[in-house]
PQR file of N, CA, C, O and H, with PARSE charges and radii, in Angstrom:
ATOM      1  N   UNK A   1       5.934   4.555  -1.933 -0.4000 1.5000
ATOM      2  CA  UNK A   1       5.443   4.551  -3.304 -0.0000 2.0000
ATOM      3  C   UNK A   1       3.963   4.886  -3.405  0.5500 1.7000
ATOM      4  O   UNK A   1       3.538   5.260  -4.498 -0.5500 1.4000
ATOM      5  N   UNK A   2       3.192   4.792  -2.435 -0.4000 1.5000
ATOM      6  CA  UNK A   2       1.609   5.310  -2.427 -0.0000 2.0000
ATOM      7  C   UNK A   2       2.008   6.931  -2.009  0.5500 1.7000
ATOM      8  O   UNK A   2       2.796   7.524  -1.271 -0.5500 1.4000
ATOM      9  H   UNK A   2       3.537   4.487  -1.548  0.4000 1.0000
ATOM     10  N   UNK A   3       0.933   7.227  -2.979 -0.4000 1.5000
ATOM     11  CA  UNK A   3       0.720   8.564  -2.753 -0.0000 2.0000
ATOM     12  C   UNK A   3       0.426   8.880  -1.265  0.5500 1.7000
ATOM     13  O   UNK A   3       0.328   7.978  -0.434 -0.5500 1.4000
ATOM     14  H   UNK A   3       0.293   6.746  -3.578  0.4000 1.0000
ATOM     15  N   UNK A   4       0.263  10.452  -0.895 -0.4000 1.5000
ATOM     16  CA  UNK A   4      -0.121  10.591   0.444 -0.0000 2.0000
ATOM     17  C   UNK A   4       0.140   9.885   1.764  0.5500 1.7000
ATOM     18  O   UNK A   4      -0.654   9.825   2.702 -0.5500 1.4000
ATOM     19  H   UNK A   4       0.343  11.185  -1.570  0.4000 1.0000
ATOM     20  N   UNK A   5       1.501   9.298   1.709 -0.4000 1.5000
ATOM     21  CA  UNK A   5       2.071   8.653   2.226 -0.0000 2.0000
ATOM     22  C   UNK A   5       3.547   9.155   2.523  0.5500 1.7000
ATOM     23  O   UNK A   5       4.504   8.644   1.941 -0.5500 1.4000
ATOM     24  H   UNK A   5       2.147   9.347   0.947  0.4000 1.0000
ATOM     25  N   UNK A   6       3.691  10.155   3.433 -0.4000 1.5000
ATOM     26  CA  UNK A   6       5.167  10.475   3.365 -0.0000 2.0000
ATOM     27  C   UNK A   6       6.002  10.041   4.427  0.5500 1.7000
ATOM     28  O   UNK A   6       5.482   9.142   5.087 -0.5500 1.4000
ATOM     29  H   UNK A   6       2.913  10.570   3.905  0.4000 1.0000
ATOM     30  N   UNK A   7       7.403  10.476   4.893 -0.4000 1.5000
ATOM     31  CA  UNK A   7       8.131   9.643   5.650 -0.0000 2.0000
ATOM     32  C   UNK A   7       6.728   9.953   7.378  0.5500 1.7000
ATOM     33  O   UNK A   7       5.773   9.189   7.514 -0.5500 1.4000
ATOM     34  H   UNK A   7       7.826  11.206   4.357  0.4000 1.0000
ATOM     35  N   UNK A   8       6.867  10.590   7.922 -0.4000 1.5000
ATOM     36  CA  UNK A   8       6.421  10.597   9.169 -0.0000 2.0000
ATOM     37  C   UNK A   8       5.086   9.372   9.270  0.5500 1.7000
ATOM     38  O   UNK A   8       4.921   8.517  10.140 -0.5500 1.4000
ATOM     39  H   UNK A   8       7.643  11.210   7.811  0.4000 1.0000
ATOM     40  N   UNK A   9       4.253   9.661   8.049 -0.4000 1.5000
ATOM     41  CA  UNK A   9       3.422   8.363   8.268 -0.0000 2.0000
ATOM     42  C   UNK A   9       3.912   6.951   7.692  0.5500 1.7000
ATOM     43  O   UNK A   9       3.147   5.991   7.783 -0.5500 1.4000
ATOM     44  H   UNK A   9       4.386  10.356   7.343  0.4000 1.0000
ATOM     45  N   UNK A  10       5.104   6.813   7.132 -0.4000 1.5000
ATOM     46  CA  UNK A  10       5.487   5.874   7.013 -0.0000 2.0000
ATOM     47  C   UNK A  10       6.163   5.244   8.237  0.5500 1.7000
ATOM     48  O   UNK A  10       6.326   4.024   8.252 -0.5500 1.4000
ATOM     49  H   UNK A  10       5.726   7.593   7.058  0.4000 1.0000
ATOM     50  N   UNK A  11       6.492   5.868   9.077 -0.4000 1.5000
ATOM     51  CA  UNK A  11       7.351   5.572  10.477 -0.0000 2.0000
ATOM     52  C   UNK A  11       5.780   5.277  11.325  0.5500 1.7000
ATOM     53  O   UNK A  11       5.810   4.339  12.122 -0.5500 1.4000
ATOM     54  H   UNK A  11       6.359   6.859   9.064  0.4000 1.0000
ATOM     55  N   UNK A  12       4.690   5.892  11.207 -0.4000 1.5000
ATOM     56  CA  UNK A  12       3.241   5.518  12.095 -0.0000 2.0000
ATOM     57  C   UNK A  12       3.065   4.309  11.599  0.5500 1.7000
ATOM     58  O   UNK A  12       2.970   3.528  12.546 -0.5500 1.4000
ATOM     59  H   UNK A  12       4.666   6.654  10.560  0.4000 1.0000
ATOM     60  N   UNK A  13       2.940   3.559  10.205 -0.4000 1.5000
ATOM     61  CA  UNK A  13       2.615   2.426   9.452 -0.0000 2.0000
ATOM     62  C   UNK A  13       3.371   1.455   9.884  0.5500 1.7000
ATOM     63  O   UNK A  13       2.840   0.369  10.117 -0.5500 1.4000
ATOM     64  H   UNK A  13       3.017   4.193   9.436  0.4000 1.0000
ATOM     65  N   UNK A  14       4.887   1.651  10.100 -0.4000 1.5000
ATOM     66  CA  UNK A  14       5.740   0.505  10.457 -0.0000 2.0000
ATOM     67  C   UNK A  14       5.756   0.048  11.758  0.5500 1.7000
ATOM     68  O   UNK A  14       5.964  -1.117  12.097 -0.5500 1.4000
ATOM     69  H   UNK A  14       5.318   2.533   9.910  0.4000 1.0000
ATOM     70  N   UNK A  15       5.404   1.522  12.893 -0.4000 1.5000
ATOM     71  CA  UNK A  15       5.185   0.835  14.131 -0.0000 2.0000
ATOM     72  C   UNK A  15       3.917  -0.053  14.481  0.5500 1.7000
ATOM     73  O   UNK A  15       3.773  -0.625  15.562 -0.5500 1.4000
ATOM     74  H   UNK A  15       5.234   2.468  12.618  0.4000 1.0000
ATOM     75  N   UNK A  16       3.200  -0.087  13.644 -0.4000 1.5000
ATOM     76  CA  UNK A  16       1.849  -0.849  13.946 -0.0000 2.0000
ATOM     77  C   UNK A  16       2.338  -2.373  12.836  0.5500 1.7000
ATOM     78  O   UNK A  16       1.814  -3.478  12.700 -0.5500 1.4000
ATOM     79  H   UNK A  16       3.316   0.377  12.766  0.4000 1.0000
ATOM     80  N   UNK A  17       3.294  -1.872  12.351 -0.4000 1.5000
ATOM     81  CA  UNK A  17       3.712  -3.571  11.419 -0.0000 2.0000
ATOM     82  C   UNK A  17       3.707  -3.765  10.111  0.5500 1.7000
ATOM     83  O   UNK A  17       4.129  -4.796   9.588 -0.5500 1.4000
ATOM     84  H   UNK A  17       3.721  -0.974  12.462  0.4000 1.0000
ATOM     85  N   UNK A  18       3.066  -2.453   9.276 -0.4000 1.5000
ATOM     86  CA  UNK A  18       2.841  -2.020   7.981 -0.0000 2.0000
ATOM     87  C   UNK A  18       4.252  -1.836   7.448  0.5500 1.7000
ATOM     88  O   UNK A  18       4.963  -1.051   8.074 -0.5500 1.4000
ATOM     89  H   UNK A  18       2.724  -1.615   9.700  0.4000 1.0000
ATOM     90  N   UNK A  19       4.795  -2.486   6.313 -0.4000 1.5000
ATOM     91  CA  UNK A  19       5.772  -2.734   5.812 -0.0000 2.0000
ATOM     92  C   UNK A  19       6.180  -2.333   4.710  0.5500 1.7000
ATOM     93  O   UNK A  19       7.008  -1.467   4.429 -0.5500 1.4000
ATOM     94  H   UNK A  19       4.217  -3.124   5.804  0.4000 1.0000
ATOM     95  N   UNK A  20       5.265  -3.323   3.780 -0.4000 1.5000
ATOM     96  CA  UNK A  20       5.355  -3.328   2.177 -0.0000 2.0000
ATOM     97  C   UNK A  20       3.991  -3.015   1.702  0.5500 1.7000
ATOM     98  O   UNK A  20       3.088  -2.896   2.530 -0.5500 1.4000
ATOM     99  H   UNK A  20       4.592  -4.026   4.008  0.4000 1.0000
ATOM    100  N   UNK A  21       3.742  -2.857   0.304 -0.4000 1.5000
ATOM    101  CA  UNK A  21       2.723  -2.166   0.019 -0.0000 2.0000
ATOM    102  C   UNK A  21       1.457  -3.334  -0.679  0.5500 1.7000
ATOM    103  O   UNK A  21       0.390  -3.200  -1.279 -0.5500 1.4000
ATOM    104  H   UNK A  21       4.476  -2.954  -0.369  0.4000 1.0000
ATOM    105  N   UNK A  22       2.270  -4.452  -0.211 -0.4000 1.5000
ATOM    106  CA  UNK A  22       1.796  -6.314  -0.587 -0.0000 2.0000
ATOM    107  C   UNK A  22       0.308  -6.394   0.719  0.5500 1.7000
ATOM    108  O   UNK A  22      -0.816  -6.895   0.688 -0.5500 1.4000
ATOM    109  H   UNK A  22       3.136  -4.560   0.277  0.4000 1.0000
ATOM    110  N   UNK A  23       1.158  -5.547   1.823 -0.4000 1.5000
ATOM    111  CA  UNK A  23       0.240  -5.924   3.218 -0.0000 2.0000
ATOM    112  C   UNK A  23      -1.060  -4.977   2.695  0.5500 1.7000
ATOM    113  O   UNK A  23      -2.208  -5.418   2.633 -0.5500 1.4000
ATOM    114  H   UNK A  23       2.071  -5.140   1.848  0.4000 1.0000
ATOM    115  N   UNK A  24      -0.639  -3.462   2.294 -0.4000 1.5000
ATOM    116  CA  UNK A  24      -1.746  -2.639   2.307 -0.0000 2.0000
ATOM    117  C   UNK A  24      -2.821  -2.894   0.643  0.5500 1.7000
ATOM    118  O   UNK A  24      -3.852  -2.298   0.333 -0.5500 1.4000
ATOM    119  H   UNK A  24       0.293  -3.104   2.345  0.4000 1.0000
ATOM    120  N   UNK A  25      -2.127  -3.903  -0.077 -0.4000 1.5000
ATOM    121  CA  UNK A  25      -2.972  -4.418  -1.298 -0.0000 2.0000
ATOM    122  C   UNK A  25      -4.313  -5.173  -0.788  0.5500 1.7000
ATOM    123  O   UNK A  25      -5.384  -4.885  -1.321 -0.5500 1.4000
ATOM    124  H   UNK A  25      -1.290  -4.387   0.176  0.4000 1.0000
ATOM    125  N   UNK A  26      -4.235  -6.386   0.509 -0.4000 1.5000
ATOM    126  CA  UNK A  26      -4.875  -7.157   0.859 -0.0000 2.0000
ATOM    127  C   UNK A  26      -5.611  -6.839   2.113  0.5500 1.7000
ATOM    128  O   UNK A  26      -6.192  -7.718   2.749 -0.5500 1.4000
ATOM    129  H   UNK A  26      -3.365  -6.620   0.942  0.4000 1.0000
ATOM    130  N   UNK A  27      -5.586  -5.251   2.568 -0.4000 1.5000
ATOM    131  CA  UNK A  27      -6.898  -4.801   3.519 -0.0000 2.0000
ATOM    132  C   UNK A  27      -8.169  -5.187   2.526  0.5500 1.7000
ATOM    133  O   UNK A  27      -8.602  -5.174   1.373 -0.5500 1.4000
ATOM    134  H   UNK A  27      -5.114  -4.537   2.051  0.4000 1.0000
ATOM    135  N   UNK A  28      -8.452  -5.595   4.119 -0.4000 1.5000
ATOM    136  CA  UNK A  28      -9.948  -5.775   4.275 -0.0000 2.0000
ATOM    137  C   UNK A  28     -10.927  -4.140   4.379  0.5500 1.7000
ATOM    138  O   UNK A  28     -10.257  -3.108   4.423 -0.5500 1.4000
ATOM    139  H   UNK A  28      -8.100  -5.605   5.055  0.4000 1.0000
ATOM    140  N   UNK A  29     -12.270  -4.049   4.407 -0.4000 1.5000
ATOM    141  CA  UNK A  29     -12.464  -2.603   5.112 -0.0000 2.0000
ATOM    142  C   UNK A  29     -12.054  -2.867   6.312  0.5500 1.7000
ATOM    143  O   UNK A  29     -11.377  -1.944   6.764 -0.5500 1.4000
ATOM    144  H   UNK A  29     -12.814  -4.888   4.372  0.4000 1.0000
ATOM    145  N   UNK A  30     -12.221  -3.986   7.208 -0.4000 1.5000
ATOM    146  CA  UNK A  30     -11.877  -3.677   8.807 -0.0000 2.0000
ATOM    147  C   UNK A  30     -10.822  -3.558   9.372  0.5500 1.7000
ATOM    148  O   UNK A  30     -10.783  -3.170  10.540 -0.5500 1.4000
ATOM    149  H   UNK A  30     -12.771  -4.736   6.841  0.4000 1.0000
ATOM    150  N   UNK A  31      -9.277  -3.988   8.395 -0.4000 1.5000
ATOM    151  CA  UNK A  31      -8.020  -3.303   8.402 -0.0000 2.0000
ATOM    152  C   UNK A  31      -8.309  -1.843   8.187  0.5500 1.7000
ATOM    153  O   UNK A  31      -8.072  -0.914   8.958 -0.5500 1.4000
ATOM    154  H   UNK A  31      -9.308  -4.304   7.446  0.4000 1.0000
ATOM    155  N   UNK A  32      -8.952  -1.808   6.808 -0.4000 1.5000
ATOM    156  CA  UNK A  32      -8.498  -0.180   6.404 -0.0000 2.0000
ATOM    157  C   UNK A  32      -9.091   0.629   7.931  0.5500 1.7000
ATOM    158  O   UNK A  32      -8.353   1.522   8.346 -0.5500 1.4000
ATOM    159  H   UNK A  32      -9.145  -2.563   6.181  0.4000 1.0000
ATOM    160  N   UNK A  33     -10.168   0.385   8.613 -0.4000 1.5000
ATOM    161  CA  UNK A  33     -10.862   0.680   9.740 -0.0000 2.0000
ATOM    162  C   UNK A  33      -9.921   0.753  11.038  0.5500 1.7000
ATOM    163  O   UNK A  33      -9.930   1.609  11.922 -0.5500 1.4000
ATOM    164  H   UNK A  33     -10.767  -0.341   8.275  0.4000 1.0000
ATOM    165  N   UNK A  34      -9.249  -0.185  10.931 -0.4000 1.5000
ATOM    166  CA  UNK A  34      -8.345  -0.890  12.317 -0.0000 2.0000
ATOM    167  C   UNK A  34      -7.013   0.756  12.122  0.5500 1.7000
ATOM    168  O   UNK A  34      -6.617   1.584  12.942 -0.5500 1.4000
ATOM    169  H   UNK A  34      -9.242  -0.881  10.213  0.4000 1.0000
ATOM    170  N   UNK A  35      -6.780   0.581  10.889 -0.4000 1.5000
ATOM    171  CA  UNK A  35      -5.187   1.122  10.349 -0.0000 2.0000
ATOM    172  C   UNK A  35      -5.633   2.660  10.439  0.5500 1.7000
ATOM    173  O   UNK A  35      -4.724   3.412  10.788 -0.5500 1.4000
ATOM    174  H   UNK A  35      -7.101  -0.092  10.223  0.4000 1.0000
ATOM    175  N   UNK A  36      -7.228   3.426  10.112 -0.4000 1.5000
ATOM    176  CA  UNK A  36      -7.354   4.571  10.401 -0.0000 2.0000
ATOM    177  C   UNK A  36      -7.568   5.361  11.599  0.5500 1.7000
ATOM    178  O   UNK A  36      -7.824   6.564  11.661 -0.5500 1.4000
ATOM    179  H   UNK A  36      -7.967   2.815   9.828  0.4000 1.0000
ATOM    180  N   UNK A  37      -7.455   4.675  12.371 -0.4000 1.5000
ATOM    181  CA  UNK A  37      -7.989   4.320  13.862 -0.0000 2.0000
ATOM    182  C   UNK A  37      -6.177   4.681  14.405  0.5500 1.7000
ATOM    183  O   UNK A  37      -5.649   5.743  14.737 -0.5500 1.4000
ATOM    184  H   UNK A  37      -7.247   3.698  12.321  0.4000 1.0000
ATOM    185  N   UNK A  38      -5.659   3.363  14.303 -0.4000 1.5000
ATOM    186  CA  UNK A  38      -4.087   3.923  14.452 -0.0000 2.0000
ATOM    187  C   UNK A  38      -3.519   4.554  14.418  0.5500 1.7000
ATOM    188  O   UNK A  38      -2.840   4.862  15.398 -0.5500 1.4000
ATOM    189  H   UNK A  38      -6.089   2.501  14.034  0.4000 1.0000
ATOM    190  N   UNK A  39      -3.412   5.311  12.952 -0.4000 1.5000
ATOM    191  CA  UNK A  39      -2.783   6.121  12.734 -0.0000 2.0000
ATOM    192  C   UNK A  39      -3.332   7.859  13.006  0.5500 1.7000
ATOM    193  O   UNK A  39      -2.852   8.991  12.943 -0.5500 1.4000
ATOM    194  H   UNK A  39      -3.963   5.062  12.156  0.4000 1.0000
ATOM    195  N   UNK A  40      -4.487   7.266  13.298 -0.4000 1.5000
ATOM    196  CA  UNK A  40      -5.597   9.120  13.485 -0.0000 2.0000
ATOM    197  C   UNK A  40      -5.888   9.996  12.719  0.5500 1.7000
ATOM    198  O   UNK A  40      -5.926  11.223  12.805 -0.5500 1.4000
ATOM    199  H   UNK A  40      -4.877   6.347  13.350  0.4000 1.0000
ATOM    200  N   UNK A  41      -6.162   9.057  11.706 -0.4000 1.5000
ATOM    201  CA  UNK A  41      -6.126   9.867  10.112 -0.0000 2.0000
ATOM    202  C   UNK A  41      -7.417   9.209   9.659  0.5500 1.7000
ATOM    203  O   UNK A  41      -7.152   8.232   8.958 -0.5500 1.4000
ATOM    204  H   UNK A  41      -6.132   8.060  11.636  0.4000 1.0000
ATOM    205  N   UNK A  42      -8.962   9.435   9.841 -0.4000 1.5000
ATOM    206  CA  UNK A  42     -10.262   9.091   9.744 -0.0000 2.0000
ATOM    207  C   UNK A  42     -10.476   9.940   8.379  0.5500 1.7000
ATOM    208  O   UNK A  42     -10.474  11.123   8.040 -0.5500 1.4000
ATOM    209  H   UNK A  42      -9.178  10.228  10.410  0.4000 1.0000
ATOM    210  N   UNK A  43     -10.772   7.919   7.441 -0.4000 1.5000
ATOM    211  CA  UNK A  43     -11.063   8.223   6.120 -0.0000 2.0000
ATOM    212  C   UNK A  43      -9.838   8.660   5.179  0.5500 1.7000
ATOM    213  O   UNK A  43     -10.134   8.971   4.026 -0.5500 1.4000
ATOM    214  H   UNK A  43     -10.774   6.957   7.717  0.4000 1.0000
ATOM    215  N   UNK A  44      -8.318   8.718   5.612 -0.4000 1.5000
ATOM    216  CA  UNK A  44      -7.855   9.166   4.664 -0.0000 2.0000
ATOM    217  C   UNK A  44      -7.605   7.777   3.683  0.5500 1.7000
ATOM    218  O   UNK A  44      -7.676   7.856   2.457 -0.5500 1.4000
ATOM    219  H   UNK A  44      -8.077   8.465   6.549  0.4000 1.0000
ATOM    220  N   UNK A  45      -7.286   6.425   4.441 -0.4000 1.5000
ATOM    221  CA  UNK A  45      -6.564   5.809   3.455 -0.0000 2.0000
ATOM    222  C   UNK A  45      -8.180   5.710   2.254  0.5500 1.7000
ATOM    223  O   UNK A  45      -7.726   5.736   1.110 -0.5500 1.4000
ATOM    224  H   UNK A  45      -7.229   6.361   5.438  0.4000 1.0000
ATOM    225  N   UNK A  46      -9.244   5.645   2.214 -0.4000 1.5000
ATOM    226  CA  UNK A  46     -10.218   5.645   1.652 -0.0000 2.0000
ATOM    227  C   UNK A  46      -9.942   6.772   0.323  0.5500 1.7000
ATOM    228  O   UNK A  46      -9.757   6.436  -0.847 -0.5500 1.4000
ATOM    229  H   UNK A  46      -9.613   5.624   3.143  0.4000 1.0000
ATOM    230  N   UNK A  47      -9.977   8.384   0.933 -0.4000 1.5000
ATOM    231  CA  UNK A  47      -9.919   9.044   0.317 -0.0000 2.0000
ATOM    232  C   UNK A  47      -8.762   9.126  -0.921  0.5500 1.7000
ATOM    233  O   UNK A  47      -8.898   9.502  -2.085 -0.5500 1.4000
ATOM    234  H   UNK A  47     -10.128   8.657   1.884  0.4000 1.0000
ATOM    235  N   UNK A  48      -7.630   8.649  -0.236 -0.4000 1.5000
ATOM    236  CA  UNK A  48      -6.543   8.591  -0.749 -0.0000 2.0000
ATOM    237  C   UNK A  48      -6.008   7.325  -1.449  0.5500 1.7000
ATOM    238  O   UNK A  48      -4.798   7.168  -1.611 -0.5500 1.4000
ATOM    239  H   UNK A  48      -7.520   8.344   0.710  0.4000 1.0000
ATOM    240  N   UNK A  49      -6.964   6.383  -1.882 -0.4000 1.5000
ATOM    241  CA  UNK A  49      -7.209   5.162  -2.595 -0.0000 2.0000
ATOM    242  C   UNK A  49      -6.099   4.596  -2.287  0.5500 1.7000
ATOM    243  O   UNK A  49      -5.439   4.456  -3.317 -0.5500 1.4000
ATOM    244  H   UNK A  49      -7.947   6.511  -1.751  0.4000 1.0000
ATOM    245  N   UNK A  50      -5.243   3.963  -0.846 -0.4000 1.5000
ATOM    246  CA  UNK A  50      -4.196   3.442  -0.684 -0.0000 2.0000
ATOM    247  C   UNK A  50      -4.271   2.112  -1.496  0.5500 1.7000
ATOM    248  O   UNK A  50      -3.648   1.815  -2.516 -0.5500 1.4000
ATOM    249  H   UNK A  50      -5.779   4.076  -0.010  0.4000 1.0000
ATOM    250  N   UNK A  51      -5.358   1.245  -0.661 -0.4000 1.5000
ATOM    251  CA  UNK A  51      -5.660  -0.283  -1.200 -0.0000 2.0000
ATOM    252  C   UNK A  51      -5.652  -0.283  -2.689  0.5500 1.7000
ATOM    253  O   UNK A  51      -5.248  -1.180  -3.429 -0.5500 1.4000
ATOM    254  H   UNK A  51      -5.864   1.486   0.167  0.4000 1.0000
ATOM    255  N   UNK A  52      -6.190   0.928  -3.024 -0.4000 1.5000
ATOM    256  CA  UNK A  52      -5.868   0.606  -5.178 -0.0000 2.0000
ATOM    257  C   UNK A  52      -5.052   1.220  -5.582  0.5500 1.7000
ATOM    258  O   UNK A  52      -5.095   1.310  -6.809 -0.5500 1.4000
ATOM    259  H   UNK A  52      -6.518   1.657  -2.423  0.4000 1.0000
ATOM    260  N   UNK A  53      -4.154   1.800  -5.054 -0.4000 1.5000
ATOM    261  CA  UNK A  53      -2.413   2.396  -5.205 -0.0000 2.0000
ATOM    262  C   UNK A  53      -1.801   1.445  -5.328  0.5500 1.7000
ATOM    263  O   UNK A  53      -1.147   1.159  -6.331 -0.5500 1.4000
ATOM    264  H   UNK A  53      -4.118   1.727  -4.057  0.4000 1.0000
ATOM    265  N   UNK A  54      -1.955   0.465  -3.842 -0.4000 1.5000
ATOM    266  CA  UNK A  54      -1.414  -0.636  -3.681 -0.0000 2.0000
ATOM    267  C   UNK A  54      -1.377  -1.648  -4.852  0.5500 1.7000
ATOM    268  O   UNK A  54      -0.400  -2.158  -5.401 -0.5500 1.4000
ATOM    269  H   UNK A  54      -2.486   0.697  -3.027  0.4000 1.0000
ATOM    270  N   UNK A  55      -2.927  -1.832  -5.127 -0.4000 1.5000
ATOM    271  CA  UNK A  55      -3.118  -3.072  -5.979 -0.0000 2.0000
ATOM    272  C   UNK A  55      -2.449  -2.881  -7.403  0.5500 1.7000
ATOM    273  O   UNK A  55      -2.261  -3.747  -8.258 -0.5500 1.4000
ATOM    274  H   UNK A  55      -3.720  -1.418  -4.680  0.4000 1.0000
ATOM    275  N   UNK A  56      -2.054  -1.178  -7.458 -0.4000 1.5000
ATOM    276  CA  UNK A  56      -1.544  -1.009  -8.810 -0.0000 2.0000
ATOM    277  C   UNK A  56      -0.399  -1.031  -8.816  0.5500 1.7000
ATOM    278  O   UNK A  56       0.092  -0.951  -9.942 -0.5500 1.4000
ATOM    279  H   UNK A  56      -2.207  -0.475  -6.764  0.4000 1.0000
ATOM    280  N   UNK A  57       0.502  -1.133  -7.737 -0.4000 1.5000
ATOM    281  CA  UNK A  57       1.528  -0.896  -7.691 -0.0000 2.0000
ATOM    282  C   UNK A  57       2.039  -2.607  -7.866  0.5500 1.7000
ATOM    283  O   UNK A  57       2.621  -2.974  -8.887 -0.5500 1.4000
ATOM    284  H   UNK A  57       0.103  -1.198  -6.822  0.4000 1.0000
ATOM    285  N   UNK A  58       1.815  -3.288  -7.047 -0.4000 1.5000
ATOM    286  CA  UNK A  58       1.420  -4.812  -7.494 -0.0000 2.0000
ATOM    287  C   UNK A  58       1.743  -5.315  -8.824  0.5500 1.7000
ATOM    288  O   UNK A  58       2.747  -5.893  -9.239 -0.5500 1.4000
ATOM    289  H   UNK A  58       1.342  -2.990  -6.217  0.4000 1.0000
ATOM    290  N   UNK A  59       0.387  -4.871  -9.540 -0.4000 1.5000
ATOM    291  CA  UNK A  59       0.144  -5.148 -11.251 -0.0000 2.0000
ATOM    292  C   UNK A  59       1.405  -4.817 -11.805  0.5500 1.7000
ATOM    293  O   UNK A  59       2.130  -5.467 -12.558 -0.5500 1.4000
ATOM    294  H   UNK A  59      -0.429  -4.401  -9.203  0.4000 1.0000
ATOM    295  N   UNK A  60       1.583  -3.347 -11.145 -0.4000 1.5000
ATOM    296  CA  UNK A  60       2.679  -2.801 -12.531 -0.0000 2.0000
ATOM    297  C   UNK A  60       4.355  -3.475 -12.156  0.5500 1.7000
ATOM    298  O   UNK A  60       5.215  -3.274 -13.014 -0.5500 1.4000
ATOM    299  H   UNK A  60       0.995  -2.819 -10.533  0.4000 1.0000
ATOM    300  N   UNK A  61       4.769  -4.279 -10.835 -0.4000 1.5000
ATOM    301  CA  UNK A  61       5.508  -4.830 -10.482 -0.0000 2.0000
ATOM    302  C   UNK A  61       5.692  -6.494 -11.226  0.5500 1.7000
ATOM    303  O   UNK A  61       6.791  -6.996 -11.466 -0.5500 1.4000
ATOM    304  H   UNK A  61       4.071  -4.442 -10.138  0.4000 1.0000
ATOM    305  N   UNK A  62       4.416  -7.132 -11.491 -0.4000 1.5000
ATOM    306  CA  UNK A  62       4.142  -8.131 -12.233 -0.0000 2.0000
ATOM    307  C   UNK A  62       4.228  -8.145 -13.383  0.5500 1.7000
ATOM    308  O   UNK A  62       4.093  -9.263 -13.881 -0.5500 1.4000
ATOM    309  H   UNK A  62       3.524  -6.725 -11.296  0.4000 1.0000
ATOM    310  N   UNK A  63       4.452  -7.124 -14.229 -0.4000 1.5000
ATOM    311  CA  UNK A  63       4.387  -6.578 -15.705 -0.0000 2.0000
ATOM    312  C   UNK A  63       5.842  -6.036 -15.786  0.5500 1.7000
ATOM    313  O   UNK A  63       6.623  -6.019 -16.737 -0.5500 1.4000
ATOM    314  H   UNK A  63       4.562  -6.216 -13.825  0.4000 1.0000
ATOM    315  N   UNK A  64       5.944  -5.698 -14.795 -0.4000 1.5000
ATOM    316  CA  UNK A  64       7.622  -5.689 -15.018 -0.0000 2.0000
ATOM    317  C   UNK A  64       8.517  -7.082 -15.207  0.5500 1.7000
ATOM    318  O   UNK A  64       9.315  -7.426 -16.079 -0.5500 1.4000
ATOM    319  H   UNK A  64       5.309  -5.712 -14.022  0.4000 1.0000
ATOM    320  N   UNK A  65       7.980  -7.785 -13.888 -0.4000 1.5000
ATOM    321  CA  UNK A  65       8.744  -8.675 -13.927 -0.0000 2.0000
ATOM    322  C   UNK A  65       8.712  -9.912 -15.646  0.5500 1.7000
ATOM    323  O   UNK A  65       9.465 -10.785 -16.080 -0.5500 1.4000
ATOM    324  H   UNK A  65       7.332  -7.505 -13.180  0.4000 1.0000
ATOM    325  N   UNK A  66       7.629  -9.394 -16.029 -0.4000 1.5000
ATOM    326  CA  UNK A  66       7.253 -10.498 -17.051 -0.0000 2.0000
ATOM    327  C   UNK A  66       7.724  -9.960 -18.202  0.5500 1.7000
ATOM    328  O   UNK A  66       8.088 -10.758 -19.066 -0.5500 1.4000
ATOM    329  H   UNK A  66       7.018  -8.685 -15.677  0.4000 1.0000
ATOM    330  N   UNK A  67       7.838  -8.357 -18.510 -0.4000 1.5000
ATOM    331  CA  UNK A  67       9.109  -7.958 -19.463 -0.0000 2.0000
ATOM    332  C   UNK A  67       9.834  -8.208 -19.108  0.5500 1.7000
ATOM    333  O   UNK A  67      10.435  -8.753 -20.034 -0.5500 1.4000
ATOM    334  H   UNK A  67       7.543  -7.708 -17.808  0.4000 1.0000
ATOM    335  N   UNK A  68      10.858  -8.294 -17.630 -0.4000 1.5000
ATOM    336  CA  UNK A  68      12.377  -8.801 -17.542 -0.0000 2.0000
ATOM    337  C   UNK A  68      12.941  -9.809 -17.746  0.5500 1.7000
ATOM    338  O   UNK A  68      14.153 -10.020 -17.789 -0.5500 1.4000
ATOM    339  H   UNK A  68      10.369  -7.852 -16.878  0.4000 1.0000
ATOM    340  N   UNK A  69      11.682 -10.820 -17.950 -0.4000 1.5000
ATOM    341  CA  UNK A  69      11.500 -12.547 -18.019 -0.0000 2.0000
ATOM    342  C   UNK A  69      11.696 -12.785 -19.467  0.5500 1.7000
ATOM    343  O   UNK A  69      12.614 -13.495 -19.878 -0.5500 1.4000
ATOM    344  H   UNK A  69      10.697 -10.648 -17.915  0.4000 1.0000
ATOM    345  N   UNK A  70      10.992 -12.299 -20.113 -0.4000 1.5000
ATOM    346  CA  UNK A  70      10.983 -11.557 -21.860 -0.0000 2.0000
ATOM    347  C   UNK A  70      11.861 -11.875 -22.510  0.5500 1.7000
ATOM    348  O   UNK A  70      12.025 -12.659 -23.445 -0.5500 1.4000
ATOM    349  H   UNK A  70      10.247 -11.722 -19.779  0.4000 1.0000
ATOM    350  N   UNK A  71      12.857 -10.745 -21.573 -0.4000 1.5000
ATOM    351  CA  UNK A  71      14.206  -9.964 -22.408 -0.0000 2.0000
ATOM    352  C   UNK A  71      15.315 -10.934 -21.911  0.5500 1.7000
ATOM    353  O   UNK A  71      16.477 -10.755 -22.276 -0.5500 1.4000
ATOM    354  H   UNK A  71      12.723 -10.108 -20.814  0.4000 1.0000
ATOM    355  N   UNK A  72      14.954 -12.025 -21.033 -0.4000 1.5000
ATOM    356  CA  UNK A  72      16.146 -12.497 -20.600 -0.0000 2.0000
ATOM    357  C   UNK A  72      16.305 -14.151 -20.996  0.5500 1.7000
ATOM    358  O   UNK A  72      17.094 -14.983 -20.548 -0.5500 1.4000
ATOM    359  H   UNK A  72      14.010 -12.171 -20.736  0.4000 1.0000
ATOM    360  N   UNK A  73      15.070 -14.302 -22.174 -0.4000 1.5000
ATOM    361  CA  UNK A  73      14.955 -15.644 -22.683 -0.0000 2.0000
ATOM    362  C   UNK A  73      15.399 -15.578 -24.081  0.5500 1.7000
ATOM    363  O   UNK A  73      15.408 -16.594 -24.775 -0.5500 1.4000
ATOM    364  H   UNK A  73      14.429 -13.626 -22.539  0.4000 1.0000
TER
END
């Protein structure tokens, strides 16, 4: 669901333990540092605003859930 994120680096993300997009909301810089390092991709998750993809992806999951909560009272 993050941009710039397709299957092959999703298979690099999972072997290092990267899962859900909950883990990549709550990097630190020295994850985002640790995780660009890993994967051999210097500066992309930066460039490619993973951590605030993440955090939006989050929000807009919480806003869902609170219309489904809504509609079901």
């Amino acid at each position: 669901l993050i941009s710039g994120i397709g299957p092959k680096l999703e298979q690099k993300l999972n072997s290092i333990g990267i899962w859900h997009y909950e883990q990549v909301a709550a990097w630190t810089q020295s994850n985002v540092d640790w995780v660009n390092a890993a994967i051999s991709f210097r500066g992309r998750i930066e460039r490619e605003k993973w951590v605030q993809q993440a955090n939006q992806l989050l929000q807009d999951a919480g806003a869902n859930r609170e219309t489904a909560a809504e509609g079901s009272a």
